[in-house]
PABA-944741 format. One record per residue: residue in three letters; x, y, z of N, C-alpha, C in turn. Coordinates in steps of 0.001 Angstrom, whole numbers, plus 500000, padded with zeros to 6 digits. Layout:
BEGIN
ALAXYZXYZXYZ
...
// end
This chain:
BEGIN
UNK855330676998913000853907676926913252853606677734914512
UNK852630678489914442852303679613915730851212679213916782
UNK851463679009918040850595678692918714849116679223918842
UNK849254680721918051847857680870917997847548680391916833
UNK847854680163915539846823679480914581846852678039915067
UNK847655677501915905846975676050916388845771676095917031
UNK845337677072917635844303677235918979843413677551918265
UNK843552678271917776842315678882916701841778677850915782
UNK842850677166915533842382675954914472841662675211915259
UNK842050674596916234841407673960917165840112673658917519
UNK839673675310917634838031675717918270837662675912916777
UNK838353675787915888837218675374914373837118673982914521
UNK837885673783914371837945671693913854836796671322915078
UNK836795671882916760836095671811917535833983671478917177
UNK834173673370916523833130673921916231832343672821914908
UNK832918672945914563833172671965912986832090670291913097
UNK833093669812913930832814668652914646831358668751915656
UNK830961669586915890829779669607916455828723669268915578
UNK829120670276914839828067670136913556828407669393912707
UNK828556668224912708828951667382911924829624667839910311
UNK830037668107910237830505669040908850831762668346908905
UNK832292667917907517833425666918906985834577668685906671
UNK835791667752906724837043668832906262836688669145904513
UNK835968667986903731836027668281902780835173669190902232
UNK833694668802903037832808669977902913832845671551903314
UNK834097671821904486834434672906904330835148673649903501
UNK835747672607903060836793672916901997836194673994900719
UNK835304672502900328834411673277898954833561674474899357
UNK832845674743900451832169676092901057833248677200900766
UNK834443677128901036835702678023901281835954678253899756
UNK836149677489899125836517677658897307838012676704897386
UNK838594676155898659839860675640898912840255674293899069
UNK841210673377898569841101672277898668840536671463899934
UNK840583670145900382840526669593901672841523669415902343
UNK842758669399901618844098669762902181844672670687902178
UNK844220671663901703844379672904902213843840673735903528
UNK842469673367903067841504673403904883841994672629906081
UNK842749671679906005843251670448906873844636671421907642
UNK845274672030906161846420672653906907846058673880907593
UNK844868674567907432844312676246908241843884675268909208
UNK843009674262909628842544673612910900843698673521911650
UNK844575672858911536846318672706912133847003673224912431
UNK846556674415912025847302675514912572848962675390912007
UNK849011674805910435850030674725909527850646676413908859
UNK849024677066908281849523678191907384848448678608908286
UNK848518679884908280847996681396908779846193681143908030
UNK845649681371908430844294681862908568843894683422907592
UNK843688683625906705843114684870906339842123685723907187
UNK842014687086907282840374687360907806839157687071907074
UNK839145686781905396838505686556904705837758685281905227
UNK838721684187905093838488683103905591837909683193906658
UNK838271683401907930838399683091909371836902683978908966
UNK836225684845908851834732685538908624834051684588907642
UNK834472683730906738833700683180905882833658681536906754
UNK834612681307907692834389680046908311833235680304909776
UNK833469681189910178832197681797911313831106681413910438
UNK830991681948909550829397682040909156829249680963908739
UNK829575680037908210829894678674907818829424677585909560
UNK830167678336910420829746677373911794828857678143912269
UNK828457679464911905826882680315912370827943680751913959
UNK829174680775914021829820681515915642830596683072914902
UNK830802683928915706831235685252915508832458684967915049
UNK833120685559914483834754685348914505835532685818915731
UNK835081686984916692835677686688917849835631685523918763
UNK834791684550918874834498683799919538835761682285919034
UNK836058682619918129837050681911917262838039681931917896
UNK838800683627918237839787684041918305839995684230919869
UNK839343685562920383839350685881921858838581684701922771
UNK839635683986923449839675682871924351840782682965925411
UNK840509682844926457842005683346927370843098681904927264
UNK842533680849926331843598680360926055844336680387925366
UNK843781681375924024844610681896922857845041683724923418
UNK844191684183924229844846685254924537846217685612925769
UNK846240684384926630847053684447927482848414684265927155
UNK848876683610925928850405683799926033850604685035925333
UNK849699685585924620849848687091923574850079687788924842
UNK849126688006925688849418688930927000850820688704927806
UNK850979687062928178852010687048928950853780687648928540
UNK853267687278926609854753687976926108854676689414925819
UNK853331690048926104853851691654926157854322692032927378
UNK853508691356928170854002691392929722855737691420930152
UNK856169690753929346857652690372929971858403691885929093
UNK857774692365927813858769693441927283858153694180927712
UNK859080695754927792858845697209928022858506697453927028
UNK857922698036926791857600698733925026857748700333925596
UNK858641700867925029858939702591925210858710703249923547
UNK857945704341923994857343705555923394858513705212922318
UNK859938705447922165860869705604921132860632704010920419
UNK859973702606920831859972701704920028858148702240918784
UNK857382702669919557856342703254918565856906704292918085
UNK857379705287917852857914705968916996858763705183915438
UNK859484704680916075860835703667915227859764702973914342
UNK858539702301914685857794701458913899856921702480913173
UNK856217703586913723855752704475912421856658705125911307
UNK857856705099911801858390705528911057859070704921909887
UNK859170703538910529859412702594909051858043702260908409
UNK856984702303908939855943702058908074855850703136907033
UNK855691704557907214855561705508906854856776705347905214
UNK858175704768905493859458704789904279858384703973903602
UNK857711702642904035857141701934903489856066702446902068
UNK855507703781902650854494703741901734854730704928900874
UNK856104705606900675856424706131899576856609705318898777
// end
């Protein structure tokens, strides 16, 4: 389980809860069970962008406002922080993307 779909889940279930809106009623808005929505709130399974844009508009908030939070952005920063990333590791990754799409 990834600490950012917990956080993110979070400031939905948050958002959610303001507006009084049930897990189940998001559920059916989404096309997705209530236990399925229960596990994207939890930060269980990954979040789609589909979703995560169809749950904004659903709570009327942006989808950045979802996402960019320096409490969900600070450990993303703090673990690039600790690696070097050198010119030869972006190369190495275009270049397997690239085998990828023959």
């Amino acid at each position: 389980m990834s600490e950012i779909n917990t956080l993110v889940g979070q400031r939905i279930k948050q958002k959610r809860k303001q507006l009084k809106l049930t897990g189940i009623e998001m559920g059916r808005r989404l096309g997705i069970s209530q236990q399925h929505y229960s596990r994207l709130e939890n930060g269980h399974i990954k979040i789609t962008v589909d979703q995560l844009i169809t749950i904004s508009l659903i709570l009327g908030v942006s989808p950045q406002s979802l996402l960019l939070t320096s409490e969900i952005m600070s450990p993303m920063l703090n673990a690039l922080a600790e690696r070097t990333l050198y010119s030869s590791d972006v190369i190495v990754l275009r270049n397997k993307k690239r085998r990828h799409l023959k």
